[in-house]
C-alpha positions in Angstrom: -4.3 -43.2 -12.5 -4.1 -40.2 -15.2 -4.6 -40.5 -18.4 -3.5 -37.9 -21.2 -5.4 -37.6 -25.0 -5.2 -35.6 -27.7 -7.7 -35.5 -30.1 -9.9 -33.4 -33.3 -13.6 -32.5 -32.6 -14.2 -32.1 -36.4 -13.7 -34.0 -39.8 -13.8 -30.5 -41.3 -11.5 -30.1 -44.5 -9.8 -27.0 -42.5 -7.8 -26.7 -39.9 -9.5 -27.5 -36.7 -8.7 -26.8 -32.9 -6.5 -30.1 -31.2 -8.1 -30.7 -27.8 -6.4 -32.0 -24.5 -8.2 -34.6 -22.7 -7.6 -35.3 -19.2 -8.9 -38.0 -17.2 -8.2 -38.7 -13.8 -8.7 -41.8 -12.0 -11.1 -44.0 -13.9 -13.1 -41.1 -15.0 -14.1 -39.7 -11.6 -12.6 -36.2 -13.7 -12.9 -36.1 -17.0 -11.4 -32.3 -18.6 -10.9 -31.1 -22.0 -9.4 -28.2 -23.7 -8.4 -26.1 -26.3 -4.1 -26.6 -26.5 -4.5 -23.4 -28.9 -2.6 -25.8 -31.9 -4.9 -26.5 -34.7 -4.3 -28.8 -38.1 -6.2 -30.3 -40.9 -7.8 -33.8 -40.0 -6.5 -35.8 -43.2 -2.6 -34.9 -41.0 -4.1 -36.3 -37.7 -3.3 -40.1 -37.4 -6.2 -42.1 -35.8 -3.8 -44.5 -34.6 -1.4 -42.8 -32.5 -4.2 -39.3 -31.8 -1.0 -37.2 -33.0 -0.2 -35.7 -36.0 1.4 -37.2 -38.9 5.1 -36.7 -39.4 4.4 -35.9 -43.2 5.7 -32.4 -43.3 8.2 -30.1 -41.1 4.7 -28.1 -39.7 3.1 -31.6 -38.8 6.6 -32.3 -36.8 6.6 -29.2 -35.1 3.0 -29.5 -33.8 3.9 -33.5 -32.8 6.5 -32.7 -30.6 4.8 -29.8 -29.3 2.1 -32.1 -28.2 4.8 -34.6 -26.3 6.3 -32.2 -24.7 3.2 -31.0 -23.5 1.9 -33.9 -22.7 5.1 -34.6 -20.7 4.9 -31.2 -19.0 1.0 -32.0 -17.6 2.2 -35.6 -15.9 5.2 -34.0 -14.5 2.9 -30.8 -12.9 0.4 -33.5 -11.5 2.2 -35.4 -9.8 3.6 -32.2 -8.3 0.2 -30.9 -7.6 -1.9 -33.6 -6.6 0.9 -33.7 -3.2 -0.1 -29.7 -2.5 -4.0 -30.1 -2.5 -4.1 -28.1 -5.6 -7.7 -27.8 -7.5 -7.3 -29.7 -10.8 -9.9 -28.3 -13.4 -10.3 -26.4 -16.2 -8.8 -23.4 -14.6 -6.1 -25.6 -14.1 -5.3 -27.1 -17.0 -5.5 -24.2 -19.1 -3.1 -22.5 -17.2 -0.6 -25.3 -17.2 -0.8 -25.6 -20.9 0.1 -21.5 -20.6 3.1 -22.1 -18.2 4.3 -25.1 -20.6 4.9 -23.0 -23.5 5.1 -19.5 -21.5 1.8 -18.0 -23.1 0.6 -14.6 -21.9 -3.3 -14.4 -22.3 -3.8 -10.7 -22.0 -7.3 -10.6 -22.1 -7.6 -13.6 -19.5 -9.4 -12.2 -16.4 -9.0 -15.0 -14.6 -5.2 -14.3 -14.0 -4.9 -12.3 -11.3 -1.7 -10.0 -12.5 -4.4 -9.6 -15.8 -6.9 -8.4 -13.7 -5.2 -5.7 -11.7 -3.1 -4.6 -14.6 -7.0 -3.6 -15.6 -7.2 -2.0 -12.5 -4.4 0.3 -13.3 -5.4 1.0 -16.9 -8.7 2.3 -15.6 -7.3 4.1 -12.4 -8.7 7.6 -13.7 -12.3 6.8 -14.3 -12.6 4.0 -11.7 -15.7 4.6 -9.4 -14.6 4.8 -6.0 -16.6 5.0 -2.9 -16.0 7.8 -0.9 -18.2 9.3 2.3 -22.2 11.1 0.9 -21.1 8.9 -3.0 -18.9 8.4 -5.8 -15.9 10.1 -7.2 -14.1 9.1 -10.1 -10.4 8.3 -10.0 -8.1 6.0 -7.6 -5.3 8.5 -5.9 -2.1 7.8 -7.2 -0.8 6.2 -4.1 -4.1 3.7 -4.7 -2.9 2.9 -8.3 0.8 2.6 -7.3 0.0 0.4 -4.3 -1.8 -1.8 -7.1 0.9 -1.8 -9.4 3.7 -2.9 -6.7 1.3 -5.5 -5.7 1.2 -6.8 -9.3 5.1 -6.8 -10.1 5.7 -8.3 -7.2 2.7 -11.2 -8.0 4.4 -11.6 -11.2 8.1 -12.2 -9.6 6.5 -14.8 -7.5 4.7 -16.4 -10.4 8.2 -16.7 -11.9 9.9 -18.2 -8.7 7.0 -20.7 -8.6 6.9 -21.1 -12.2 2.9 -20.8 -12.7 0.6 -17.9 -13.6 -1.9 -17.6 -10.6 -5.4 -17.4 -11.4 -8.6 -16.4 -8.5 -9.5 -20.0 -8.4 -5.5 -20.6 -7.1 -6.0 -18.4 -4.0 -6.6 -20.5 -1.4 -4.9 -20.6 2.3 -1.7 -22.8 1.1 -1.1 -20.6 -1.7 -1.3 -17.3 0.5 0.7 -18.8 3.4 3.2 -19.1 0.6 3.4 -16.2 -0.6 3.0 -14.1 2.9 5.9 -16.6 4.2 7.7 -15.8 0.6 7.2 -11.9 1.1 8.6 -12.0 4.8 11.3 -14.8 4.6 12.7 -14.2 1.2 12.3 -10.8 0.2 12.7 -9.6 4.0 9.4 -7.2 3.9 7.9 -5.8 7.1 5.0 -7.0 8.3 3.2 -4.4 7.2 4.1 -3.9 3.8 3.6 -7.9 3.5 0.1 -7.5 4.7 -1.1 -4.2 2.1 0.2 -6.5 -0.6 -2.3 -9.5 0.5 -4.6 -7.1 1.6 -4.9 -5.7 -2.0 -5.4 -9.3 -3.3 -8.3 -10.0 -0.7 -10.1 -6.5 -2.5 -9.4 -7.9 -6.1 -10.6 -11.4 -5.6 -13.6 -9.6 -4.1 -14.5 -7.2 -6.8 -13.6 -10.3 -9.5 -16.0 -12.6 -8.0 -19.0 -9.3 -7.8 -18.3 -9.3 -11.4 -18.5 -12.8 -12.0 -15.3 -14.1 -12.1 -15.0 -17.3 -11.0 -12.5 -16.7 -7.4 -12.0 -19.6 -4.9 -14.0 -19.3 -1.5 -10.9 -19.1 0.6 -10.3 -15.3 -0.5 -13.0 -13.8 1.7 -11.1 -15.5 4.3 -8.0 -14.3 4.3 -6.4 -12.5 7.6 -4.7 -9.5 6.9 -1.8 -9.1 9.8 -0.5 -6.0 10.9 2.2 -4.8 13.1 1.5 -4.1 16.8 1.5 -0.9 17.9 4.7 -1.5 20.6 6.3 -2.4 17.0 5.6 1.4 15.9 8.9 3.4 16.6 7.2 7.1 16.0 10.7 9.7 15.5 9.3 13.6 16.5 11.4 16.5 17.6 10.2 18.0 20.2 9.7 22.1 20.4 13.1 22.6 22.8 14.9 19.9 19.5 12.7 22.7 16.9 14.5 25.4 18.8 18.2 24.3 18.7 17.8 22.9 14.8 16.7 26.9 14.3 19.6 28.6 16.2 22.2 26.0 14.8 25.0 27.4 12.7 24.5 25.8 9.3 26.3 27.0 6.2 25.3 24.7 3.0 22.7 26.6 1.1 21.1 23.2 0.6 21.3 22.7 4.3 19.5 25.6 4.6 17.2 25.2 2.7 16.1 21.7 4.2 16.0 23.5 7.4 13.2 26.0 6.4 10.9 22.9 4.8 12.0 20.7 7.9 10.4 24.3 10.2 7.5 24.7 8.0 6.5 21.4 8.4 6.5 21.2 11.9 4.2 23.8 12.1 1.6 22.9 9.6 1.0 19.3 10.2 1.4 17.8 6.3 2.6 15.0 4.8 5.7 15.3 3.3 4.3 15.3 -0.5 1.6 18.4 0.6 4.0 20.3 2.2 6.7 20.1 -0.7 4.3 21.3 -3.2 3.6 24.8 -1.3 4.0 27.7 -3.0 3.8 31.6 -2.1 -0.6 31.3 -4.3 -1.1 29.0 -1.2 -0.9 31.7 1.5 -3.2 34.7 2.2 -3.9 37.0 4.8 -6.9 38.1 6.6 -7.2 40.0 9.6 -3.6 40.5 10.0 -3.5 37.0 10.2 -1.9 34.3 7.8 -3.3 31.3 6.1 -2.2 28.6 4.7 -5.0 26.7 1.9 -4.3 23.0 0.6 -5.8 20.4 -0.8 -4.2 17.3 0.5 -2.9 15.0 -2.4 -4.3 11.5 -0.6 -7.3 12.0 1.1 -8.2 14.9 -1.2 -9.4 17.0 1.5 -9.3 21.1 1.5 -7.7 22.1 4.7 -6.6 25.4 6.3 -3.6 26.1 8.6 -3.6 29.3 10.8 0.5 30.0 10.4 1.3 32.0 14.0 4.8 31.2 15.2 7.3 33.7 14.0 9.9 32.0 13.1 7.5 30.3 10.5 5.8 33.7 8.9 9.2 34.9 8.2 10.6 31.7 6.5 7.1 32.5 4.1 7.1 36.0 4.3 11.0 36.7 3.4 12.6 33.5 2.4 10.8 30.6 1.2 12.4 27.6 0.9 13.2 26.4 -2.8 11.6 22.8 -4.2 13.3 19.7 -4.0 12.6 16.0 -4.0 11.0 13.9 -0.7 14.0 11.7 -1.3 17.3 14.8 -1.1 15.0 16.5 1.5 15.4 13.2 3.9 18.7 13.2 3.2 19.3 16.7 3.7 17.1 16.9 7.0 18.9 14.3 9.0 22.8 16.0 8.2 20.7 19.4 9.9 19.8 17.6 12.9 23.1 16.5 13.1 24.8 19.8 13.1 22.3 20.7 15.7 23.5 17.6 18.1 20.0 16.3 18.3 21.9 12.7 18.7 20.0 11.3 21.8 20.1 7.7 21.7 16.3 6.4 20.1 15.2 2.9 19.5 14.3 2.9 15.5 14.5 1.1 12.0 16.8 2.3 9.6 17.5 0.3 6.1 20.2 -1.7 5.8 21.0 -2.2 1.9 23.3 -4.9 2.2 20.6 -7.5 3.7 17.8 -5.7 2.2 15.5 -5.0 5.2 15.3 -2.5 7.8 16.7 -3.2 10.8 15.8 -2.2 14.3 18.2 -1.2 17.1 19.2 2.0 18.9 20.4 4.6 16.8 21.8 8.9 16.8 17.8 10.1 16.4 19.6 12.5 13.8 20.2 9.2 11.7 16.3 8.5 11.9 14.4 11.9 11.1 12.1 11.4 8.0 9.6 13.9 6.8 7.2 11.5 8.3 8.6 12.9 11.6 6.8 16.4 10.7 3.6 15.8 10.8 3.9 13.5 13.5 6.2 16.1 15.4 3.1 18.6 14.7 0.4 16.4 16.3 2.3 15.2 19.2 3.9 18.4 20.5 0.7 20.1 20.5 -1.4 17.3 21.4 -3.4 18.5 25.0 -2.2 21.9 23.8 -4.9 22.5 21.7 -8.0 20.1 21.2 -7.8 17.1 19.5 -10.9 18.2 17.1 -8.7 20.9 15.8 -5.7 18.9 15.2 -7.0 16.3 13.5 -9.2 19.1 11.2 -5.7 19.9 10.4 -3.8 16.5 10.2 -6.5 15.1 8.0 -7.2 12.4 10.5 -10.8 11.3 9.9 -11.0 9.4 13.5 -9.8 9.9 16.9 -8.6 6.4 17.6 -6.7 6.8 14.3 -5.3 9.7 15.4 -4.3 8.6 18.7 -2.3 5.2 17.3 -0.4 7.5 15.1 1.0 9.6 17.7 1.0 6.8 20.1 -1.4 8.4 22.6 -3.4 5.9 24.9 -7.2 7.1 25.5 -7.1 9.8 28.3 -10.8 9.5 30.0 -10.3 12.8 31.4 -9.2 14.3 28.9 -12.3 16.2 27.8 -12.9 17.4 31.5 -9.5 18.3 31.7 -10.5 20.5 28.6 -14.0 21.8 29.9 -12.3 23.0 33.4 -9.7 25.0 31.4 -12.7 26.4 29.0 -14.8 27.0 32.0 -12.2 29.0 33.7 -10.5 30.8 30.7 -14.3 32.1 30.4 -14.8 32.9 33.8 -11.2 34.6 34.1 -12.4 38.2 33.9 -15.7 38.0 36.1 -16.0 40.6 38.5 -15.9 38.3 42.5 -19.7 38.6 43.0 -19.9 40.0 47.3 -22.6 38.0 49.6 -23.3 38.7 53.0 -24.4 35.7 54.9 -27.1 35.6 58.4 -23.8 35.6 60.8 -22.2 39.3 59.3 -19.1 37.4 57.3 -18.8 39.1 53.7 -17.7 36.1 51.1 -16.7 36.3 47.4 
């Protein structure tokens, strides 16, 4: 049975600290902490271990203490039936929750912690191949602070703050069944969310942040790769969006971007911030020099199709957001009819989720589709080295599950033999006579 004291640690004439006492089942657990109240010990009654109901402050802080003290035997018994750890961490976050307290510089809340995280994004050390560079990208820091709001709005659904020593597997279960049931996440966006708690609890216990043992365990699920619906236009679906009869200005302006980045192989963010100082020319041939906003890696396009150099050369496309370019881009496939019936996702606002099921392939071009469009149409065309120097793909296997390319074994011979020959191709037939008289080449 649980018992609940309050009591002074001083005879001070001052005001002193009142502690919290809690001892659970004939003293096998014996806590005690600060309730963050503090009054003068000639107002404490030695009777009752509560205040004195002398003055309007003294009543205050008395029913303060019954309510709290109320508010601890209600969250025990609640508790004690989910296998919760009840300590110190515990208590002092219950006594937080009771009267909604906000400890901003407690590290041991994990929403305190990241919220760190994102106040130091730009001078963060972060681990990068040959060292260090300073700074998290901004999709890093934004990934954090998603990860936080959306640990605060569970915090508020479950009515506690969550501190590392909290995080163990009934807790996360919760919240992963929370993420996928209630708000109607994908799997995959579920699983970066956990994923980013794993790396905090981590780097909070390395620093000596106390962090329950269960968060090096966590699983981080992902979606499998028959679950990947990859939209691309193919070069004959490039061809018909370029000849198709399109009379908005805005239209036509999506069309150039949607061109261009089918051709260079960028994310959507990269190829939006092109500009005419990006291109230049040598040789007779034309260049195309970025630096790519998330992996922060220069890289260097050789621009050859015609179409393409013109668009550049005599009408480049004007900037607008990733948001009216996705919604421009998919009313320009539909004037070009490319309405083939594709399996896909597309979000539906009234349930909150995307939802998958056969759709006009019009209705599910992104600008995710241009890069994608880029490495699968000339995937086998060109090698896969070369793509991915363009891409930005740091591994083949990566690489292939983004374009949904199995491993071809022969692929490299394939490559060699066409090498070989396109080497050999202009070699004079060398003439040999043989013993018998017959002249072969």
């Amino acid at each position: 049975m649980a018992s609940i004291k309050f009591r002074l640690r001083s005879t001070a004439d001052k005001n002193v600290s009142i502690k919290v006492r809690l001892i659970l089942g004939r003293g096998k657990q014996d806590l005690e902490v600060n309730t963050g109240f503090s009054i003068n010990p000639k107002d404490w009654s030695e009777s009752t271990d509560l205040p004195k109901q002398n003055n309007t402050e003294n009543k205050v802080i008395f029913n303060n203490l019954k309510k709290l003290e109320s508010f601890l035997f209600k969250s025990l018994n609640n508790d004690m039936g989910e296998t919760i750890v009840i300590d110190s961490f515990w208590l002092n976050s219950k006594i937080n929750d009771c009267f909604e307290r906000v400890l901003k510089t407690d590290e041991g809340l994990i929403t305190n912690y990241i919220q760190n995280i994102i106040d130091t994004a730009d001078t963060r050390k972060v681990k990068v191949k040959g060292g260090y560079k300073h700074g998290l990208s901004l999709s890093r820091k934004n990934s954090y602070i998603a990860t936080k709001n959306i640990l605060k709005e569970y915090e508020a659904k479950a009515k506690k703050q969550i501190h590392f020593i909290d995080i163990n597997q009934i807790l996360i279960d919760k919240f992963e069944n929370w993420l996928l049931k209630t708000k109607n996440y994908a799997i995959n966006t579920s699983s970066k969310h956990i994923a980013n708690i794993k790396t905090v609890c981590i780097e909070a216990e390395n620093k000596g942040i106390q962090v329950n043992s269960y968060a090096k365990q966590i699983t981080i699920a992902t979606e499998s790769d028959e679950d990947r619906y990859i939209q691309t236009l193919s070069f004959s679906e490039l061809d018909e969006i370029r000849k198709a009869e399109i009379k908005s200005e805005a239209y036509q302006n999506a069309r150039k971007w949607l061109l261009i980045g089918c051709e260079i192989g960028q994310r959507g963010g990269d190829l939006l911030d092109i500009t005419a100082d990006n291109i230049r020319y040598k040789g007779g041939n034309m260049y195309l020099d970025i630096v790519q906003h998330k992996t922060k890696k220069p890289i260097t396009i050789g621009i050859i199709a015609p179409h393409v150099i013109d668009i550049i050369e005599n009408s480049f496309p004007y900037k607008i957001s990733t948001q009216k370019l996705n919604d421009h881009i998919k009313k320009v496939c539909e004037i070009a009819k490319i309405n083939t019936m594709t399996e896909g996702k597309i979000y539906d606002a009234k349930i909150g989720r995307k939802v998958f099921d056969k759709y006009e392939k019009h209705k599910l071009i992104t600008t995710h589709s241009f890069r994608r469009s880029f490495c699968t149409n000339y995937y086998k065309r060109i090698p896969t080295p070369v793509l991915m120097g363009i891409s930005g793909h740091s591994k083949e296997s990566i690489f292939r599950v983004y374009i949904n390319a199995p491993e071809d074994k022969d692929e490299n011979a394939d490559l060699f033999m066409k090498f070989y020959n396109d080497i050999h191709k202009d070699k004079v037939p060398e003439m040999k006579v043989i013993k018998n008289g017959t002249v072969i080449f």
